[in-house]
PDBQT receptor file of N, H, CA, C and O in Angstrom, charges set to zero:
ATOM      1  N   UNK A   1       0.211  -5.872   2.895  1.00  0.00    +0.000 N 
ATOM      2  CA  UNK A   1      -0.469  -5.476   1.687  1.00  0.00    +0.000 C 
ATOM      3  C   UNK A   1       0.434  -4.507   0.927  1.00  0.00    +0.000 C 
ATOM      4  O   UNK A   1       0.979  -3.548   1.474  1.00  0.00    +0.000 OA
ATOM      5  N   UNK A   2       0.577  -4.854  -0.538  1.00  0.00    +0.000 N 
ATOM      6  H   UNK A   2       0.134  -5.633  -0.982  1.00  0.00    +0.000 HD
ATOM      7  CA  UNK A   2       1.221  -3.857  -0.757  1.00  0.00    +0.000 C 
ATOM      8  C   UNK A   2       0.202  -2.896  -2.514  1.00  0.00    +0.000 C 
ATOM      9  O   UNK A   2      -0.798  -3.406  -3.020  1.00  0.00    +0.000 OA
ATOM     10  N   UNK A   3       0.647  -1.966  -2.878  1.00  0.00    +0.000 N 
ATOM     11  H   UNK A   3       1.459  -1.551  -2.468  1.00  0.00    +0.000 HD
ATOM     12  CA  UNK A   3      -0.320  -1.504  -3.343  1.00  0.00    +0.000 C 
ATOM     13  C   UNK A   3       0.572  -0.107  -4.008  1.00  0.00    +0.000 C 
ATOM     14  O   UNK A   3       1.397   0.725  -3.631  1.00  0.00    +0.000 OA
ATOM     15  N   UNK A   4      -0.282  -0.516  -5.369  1.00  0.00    +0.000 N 
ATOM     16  H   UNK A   4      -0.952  -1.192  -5.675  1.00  0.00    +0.000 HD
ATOM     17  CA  UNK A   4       0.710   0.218  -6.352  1.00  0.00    +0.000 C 
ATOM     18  C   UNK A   4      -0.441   0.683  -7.421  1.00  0.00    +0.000 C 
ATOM     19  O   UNK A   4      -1.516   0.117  -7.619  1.00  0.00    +0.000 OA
ATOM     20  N   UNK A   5       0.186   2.146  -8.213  1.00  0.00    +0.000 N 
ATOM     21  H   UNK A   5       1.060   2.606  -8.052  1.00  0.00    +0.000 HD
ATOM     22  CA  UNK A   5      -0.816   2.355  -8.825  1.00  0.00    +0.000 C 
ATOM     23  C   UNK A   5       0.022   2.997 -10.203  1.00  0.00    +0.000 C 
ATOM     24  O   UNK A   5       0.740   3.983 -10.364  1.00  0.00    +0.000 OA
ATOM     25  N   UNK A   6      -0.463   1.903 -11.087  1.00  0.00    +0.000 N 
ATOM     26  H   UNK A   6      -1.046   1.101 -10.956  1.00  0.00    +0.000 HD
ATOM     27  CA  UNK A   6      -0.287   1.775 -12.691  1.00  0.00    +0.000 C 
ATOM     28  C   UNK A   6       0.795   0.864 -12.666  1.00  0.00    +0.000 C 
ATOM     29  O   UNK A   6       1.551   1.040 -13.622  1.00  0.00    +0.000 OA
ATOM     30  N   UNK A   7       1.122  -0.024 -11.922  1.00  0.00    +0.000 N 
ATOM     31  H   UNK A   7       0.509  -0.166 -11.146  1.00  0.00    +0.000 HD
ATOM     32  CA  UNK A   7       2.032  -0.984 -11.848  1.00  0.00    +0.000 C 
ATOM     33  C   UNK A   7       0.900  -2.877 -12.305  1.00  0.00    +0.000 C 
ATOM     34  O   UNK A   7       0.119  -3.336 -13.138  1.00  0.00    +0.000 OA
ATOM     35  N   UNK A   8       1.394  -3.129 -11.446  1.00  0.00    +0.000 N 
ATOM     36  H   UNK A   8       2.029  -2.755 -10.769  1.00  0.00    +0.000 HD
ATOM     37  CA  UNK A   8       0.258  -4.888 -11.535  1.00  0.00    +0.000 C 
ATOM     38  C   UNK A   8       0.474  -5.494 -10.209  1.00  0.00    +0.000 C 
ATOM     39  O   UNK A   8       1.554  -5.654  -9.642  1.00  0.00    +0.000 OA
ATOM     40  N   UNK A   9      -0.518  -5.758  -9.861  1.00  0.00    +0.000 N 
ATOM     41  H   UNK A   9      -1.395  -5.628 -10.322  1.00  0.00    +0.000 HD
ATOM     42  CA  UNK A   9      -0.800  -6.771  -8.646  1.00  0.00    +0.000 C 
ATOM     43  C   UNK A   9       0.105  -7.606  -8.204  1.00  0.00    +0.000 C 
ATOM     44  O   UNK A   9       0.197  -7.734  -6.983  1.00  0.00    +0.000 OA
ATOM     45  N   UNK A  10       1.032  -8.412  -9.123  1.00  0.00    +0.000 N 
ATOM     46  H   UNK A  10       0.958  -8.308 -10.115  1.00  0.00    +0.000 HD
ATOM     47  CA  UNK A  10       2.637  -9.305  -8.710  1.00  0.00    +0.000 C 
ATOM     48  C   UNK A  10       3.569  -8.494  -8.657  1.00  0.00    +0.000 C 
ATOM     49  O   UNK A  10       4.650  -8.752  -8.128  1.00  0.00    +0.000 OA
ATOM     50  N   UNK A  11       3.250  -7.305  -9.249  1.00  0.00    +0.000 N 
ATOM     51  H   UNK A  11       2.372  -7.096  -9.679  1.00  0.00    +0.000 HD
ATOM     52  CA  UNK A  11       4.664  -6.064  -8.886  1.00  0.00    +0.000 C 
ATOM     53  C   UNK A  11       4.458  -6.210  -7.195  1.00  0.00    +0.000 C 
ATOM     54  O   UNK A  11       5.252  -6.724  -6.407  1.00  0.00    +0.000 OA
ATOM     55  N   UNK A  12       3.512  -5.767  -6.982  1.00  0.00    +0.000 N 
ATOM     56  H   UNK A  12       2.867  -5.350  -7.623  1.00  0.00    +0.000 HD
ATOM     57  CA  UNK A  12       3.256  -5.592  -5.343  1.00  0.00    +0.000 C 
ATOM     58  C   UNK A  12       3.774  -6.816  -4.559  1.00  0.00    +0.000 C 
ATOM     59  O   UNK A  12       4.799  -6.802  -3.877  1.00  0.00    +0.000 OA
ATOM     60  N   UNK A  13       3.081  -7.716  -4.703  1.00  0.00    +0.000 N 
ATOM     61  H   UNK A  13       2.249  -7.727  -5.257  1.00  0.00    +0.000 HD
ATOM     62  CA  UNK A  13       3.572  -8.835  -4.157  1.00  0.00    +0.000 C 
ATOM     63  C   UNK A  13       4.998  -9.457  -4.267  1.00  0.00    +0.000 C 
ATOM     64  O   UNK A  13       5.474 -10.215  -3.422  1.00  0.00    +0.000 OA
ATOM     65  N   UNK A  14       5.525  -9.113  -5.226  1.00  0.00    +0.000 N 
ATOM     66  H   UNK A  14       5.138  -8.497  -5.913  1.00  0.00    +0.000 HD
ATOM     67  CA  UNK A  14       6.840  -8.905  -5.222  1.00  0.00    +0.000 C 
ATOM     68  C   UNK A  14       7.428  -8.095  -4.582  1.00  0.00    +0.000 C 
ATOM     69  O   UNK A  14       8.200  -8.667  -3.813  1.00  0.00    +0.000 OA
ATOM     70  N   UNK A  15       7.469  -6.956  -4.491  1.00  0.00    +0.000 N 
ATOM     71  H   UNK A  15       6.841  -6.491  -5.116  1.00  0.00    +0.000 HD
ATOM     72  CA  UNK A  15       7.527  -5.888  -3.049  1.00  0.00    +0.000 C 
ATOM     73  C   UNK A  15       7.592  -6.415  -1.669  1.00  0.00    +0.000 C 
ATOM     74  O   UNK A  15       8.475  -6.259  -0.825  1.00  0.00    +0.000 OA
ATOM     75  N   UNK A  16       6.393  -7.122  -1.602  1.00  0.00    +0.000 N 
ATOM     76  H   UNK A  16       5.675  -7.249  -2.287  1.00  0.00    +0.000 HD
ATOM     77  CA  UNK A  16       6.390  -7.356  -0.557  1.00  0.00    +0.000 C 
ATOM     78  C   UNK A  16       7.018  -8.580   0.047  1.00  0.00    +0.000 C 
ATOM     79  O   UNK A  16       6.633  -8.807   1.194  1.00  0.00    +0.000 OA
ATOM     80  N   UNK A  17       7.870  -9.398  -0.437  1.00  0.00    +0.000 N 
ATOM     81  H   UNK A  17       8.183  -9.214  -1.368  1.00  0.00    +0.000 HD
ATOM     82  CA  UNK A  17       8.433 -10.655  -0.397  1.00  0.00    +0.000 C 
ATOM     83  C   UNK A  17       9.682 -10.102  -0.570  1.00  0.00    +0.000 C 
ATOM     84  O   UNK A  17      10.490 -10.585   0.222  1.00  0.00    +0.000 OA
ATOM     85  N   UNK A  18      10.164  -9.236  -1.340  1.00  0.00    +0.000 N 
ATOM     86  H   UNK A  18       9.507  -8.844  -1.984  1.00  0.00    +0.000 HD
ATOM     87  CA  UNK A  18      11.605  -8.558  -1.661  1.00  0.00    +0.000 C 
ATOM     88  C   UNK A  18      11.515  -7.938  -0.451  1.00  0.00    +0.000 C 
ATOM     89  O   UNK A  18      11.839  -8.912   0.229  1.00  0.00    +0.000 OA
ATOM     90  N   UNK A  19      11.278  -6.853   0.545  1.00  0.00    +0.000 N 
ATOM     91  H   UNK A  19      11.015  -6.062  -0.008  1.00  0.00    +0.000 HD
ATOM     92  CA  UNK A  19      11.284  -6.284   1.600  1.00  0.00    +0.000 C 
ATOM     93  C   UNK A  19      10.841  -6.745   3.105  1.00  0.00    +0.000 C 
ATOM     94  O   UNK A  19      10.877  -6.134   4.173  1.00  0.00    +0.000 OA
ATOM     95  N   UNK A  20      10.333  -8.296   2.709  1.00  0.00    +0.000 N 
ATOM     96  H   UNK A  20      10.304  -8.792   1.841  1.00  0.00    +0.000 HD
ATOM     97  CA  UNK A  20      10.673  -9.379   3.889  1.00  0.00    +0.000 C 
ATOM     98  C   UNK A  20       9.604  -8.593   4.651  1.00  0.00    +0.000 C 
ATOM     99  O   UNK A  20      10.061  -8.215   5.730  1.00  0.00    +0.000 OA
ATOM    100  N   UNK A  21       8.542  -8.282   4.487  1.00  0.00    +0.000 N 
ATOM    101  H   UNK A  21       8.171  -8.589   3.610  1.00  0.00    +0.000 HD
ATOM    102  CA  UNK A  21       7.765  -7.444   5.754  1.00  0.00    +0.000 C 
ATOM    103  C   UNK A  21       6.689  -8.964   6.414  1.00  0.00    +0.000 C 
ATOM    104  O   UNK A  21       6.644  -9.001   7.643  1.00  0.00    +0.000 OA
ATOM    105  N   UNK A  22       5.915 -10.084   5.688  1.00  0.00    +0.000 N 
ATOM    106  H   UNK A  22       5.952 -10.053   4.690  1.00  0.00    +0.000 HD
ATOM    107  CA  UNK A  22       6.357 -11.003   6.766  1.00  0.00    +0.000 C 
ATOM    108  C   UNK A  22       7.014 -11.283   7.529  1.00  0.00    +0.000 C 
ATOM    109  O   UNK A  22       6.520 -12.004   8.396  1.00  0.00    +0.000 OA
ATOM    110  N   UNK A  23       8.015 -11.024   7.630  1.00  0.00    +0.000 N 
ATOM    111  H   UNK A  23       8.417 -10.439   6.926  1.00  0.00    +0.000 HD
ATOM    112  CA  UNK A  23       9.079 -11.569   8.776  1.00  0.00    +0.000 C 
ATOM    113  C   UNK A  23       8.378 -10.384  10.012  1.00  0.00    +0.000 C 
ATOM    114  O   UNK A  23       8.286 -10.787  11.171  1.00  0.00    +0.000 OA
ATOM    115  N   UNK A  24       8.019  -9.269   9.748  1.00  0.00    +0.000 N 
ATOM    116  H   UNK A  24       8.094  -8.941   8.806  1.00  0.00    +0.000 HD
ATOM    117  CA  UNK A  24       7.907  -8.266  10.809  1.00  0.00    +0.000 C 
ATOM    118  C   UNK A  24       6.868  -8.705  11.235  1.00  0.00    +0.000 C 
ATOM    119  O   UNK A  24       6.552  -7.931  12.138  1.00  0.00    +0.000 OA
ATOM    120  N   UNK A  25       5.953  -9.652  11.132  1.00  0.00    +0.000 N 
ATOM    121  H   UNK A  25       6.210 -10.281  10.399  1.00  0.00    +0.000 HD
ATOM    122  CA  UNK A  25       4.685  -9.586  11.815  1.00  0.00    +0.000 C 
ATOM    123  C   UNK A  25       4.510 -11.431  12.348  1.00  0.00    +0.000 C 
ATOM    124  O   UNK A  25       3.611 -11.713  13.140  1.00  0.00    +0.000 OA
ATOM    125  N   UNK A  26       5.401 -12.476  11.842  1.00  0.00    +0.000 N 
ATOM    126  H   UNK A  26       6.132 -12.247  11.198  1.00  0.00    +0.000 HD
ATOM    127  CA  UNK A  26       5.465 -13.595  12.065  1.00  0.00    +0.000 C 
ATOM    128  C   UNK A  26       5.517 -13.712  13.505  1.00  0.00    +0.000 C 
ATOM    129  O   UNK A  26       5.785 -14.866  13.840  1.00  0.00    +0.000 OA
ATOM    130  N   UNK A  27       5.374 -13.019  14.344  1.00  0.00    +0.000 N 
ATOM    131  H   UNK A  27       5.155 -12.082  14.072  1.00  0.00    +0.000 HD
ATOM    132  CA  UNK A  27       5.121 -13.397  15.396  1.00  0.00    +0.000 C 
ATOM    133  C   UNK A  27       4.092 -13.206  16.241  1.00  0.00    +0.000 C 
ATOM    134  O   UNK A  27       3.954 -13.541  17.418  1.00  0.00    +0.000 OA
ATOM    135  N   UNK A  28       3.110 -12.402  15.213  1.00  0.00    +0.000 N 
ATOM    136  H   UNK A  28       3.222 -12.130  14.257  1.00  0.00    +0.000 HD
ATOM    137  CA  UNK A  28       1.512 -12.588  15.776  1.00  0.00    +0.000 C 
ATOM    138  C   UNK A  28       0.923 -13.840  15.201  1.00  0.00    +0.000 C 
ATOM    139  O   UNK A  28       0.408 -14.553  16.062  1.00  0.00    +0.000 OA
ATOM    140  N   UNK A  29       0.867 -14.262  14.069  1.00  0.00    +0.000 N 
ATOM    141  H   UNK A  29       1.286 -13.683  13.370  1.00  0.00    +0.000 HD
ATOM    142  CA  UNK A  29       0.526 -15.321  13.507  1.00  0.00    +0.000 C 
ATOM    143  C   UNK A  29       1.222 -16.300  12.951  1.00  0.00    +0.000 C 
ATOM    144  O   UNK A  29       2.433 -16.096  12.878  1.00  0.00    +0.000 OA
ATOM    145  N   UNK A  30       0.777 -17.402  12.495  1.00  0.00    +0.000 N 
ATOM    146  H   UNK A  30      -0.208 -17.568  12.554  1.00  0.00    +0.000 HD
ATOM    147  CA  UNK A  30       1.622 -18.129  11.826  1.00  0.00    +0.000 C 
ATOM    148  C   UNK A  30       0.672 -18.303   9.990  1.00  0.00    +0.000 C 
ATOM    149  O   UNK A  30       1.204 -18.994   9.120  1.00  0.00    +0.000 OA
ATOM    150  N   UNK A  31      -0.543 -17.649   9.746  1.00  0.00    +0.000 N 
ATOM    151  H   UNK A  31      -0.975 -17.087  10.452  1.00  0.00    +0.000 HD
ATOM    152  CA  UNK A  31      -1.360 -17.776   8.901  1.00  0.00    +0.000 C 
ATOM    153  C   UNK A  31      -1.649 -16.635   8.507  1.00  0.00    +0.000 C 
ATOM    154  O   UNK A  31      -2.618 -15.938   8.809  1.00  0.00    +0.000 OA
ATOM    155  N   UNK A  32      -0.361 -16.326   7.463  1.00  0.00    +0.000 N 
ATOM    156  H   UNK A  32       0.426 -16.891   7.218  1.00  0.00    +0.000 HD
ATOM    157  CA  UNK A  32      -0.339 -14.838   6.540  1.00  0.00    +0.000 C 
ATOM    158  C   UNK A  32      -0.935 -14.771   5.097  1.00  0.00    +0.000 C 
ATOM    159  O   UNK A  32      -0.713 -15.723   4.350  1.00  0.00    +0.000 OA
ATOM    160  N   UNK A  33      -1.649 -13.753   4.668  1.00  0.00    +0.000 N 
ATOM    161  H   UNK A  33      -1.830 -12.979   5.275  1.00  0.00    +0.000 HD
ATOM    162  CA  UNK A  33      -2.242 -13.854   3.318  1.00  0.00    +0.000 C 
ATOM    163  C   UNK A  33      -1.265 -12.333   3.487  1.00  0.00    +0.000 C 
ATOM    164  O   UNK A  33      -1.040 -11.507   4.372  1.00  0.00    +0.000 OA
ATOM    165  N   UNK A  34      -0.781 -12.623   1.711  1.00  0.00    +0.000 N 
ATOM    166  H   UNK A  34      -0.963 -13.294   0.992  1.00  0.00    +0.000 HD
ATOM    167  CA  UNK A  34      -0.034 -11.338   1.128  1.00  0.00    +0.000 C 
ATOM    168  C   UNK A  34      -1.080 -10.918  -0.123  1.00  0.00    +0.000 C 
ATOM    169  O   UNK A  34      -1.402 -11.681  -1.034  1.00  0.00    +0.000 OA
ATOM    170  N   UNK A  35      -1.489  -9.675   0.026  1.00  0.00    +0.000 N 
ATOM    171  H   UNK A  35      -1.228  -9.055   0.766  1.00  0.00    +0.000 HD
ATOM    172  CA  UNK A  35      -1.931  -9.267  -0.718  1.00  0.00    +0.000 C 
ATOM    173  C   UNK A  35      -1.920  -8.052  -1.544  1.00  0.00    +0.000 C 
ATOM    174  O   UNK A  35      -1.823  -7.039  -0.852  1.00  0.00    +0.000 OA
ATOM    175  N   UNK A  36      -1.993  -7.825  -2.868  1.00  0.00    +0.000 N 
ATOM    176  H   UNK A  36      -2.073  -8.648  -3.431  1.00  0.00    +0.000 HD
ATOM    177  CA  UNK A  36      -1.104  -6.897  -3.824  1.00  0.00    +0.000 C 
ATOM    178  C   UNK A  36      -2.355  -6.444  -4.737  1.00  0.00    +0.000 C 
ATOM    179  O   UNK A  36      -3.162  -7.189  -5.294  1.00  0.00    +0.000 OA
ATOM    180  N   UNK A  37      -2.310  -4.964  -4.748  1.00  0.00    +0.000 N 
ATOM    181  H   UNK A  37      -1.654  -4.359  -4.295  1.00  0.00    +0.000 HD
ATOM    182  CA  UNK A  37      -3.190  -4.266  -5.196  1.00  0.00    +0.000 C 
ATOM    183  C   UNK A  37      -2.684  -3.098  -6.121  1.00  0.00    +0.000 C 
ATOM    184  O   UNK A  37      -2.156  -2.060  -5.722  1.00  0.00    +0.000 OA
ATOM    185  N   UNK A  38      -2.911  -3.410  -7.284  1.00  0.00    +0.000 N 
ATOM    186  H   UNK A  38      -3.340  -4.253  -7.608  1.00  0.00    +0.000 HD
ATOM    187  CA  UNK A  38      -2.836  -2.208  -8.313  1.00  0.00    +0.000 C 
ATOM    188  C   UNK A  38      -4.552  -1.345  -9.008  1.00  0.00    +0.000 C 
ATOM    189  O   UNK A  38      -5.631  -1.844  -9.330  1.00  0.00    +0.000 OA
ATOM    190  N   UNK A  39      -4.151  -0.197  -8.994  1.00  0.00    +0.000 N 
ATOM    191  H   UNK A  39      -3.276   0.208  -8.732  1.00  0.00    +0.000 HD
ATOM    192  CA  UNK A  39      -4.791   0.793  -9.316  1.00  0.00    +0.000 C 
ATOM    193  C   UNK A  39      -4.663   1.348 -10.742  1.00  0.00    +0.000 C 
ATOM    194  O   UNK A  39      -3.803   2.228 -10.739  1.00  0.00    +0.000 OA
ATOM    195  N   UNK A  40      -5.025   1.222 -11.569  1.00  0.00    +0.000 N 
ATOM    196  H   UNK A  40      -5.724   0.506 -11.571  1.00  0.00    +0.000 HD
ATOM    197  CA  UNK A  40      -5.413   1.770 -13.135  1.00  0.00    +0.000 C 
ATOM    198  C   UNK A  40      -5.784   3.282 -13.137  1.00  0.00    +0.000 C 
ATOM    199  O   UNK A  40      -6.961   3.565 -13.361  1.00  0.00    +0.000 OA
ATOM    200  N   UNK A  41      -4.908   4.255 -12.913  1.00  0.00    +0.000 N 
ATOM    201  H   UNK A  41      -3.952   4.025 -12.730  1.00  0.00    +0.000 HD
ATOM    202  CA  UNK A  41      -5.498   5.530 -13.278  1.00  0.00    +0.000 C 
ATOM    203  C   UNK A  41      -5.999   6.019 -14.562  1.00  0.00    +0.000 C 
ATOM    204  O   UNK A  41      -6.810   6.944 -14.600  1.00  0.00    +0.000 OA
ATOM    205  N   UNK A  42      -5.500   5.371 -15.754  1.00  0.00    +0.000 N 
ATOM    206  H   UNK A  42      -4.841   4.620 -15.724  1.00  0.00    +0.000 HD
ATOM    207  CA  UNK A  42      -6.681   5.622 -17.322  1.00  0.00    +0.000 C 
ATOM    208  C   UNK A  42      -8.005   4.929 -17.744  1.00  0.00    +0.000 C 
ATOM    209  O   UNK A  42      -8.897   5.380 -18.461  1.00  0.00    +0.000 OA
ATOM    210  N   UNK A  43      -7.868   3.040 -16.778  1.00  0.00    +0.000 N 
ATOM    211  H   UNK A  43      -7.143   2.673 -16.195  1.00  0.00    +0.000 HD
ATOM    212  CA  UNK A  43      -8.695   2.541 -16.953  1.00  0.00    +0.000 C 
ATOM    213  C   UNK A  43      -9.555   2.875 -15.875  1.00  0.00    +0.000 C 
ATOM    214  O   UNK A  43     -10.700   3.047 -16.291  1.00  0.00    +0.000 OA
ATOM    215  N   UNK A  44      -9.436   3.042 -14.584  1.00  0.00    +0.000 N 
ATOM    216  H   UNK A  44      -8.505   2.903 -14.246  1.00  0.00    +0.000 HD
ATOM    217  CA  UNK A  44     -10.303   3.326 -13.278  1.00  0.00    +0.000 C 
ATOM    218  C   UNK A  44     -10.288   1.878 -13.206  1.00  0.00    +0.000 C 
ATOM    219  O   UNK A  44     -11.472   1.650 -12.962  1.00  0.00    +0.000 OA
ATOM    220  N   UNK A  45      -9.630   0.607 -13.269  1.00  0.00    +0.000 N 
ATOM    221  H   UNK A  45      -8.668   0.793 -13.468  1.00  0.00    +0.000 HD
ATOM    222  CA  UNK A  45      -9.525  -0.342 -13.074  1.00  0.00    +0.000 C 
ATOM    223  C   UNK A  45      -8.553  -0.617 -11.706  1.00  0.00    +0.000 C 
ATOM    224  O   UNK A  45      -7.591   0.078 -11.379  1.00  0.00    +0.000 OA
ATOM    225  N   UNK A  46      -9.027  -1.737 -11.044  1.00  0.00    +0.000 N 
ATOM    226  H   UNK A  46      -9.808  -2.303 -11.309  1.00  0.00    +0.000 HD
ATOM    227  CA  UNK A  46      -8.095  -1.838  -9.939  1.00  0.00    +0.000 C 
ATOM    228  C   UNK A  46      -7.704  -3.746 -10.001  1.00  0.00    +0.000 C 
ATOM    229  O   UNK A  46      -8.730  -4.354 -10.304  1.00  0.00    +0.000 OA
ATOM    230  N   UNK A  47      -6.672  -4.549  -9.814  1.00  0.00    +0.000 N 
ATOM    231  H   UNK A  47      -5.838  -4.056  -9.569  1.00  0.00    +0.000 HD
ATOM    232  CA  UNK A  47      -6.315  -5.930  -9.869  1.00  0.00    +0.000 C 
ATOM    233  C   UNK A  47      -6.152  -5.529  -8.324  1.00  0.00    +0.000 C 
ATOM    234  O   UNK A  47      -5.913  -4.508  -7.679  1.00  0.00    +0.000 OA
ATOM    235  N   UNK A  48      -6.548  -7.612  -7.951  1.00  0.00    +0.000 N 
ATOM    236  H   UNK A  48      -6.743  -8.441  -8.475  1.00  0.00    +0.000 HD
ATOM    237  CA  UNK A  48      -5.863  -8.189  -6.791  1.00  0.00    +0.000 C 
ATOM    238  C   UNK A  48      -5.773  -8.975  -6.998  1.00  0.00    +0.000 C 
ATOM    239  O   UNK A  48      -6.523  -9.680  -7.674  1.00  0.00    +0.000 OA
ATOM    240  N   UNK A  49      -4.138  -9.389  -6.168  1.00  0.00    +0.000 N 
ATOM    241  H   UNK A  49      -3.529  -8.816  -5.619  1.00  0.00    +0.000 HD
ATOM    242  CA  UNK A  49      -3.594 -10.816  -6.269  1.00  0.00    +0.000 C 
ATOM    243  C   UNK A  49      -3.849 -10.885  -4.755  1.00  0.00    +0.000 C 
ATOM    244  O   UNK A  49      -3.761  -9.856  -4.085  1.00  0.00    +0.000 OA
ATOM    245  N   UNK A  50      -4.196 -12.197  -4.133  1.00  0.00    +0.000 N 
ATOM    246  H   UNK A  50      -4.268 -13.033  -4.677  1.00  0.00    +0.000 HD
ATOM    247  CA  UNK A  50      -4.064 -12.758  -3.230  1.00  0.00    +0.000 C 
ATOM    248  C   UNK A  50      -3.439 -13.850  -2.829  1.00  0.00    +0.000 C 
ATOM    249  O   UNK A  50      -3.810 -14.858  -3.430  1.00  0.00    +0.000 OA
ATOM    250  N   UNK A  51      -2.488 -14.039  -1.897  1.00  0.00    +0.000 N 
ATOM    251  H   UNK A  51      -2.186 -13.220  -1.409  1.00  0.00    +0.000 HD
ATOM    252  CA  UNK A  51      -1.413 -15.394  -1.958  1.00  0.00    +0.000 C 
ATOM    253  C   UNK A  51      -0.899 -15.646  -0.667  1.00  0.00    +0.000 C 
ATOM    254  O   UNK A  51       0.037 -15.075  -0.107  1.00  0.00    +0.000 OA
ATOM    255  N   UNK A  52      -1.714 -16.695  -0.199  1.00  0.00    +0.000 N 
ATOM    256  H   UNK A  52      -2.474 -17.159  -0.653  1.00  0.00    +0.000 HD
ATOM    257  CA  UNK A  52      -1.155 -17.579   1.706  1.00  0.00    +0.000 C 
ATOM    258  C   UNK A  52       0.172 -17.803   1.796  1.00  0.00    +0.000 C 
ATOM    259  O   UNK A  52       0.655 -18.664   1.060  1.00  0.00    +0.000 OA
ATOM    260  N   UNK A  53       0.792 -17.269   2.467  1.00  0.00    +0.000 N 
ATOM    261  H   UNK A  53       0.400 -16.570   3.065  1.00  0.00    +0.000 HD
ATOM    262  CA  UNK A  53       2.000 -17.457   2.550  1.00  0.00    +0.000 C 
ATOM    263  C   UNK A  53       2.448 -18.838   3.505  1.00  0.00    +0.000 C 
ATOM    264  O   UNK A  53       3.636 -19.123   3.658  1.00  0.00    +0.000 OA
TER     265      UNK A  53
């Protein structure tokens, strides 16, 4: 999960595909959801992207 605040939900998920951190856990599962969470501190709004890897 990655998770960012005043950024956007594919920033994160981009993060998290750029820093390969699937690879660190591919060996508990083979059925990964990446998921990317931004936080709106003016709006109090929050996005999620969700995406099966």
């Amino acid at each position: 999960m990655g998770l960012y605040v005043n950024k956007t939900a594919d920033a994160a998920i981009v993060q998290i595909k750029q820093k390969n951190y699937p690879a660190k856990v591919a060996q508990y599962t083979d059925n990964l959801l990446l998921v990317g969470i931004n936080y709106d501190k003016d709006t109090k709004q929050h996005s999620c992207v969700i995406e099966k890897l």
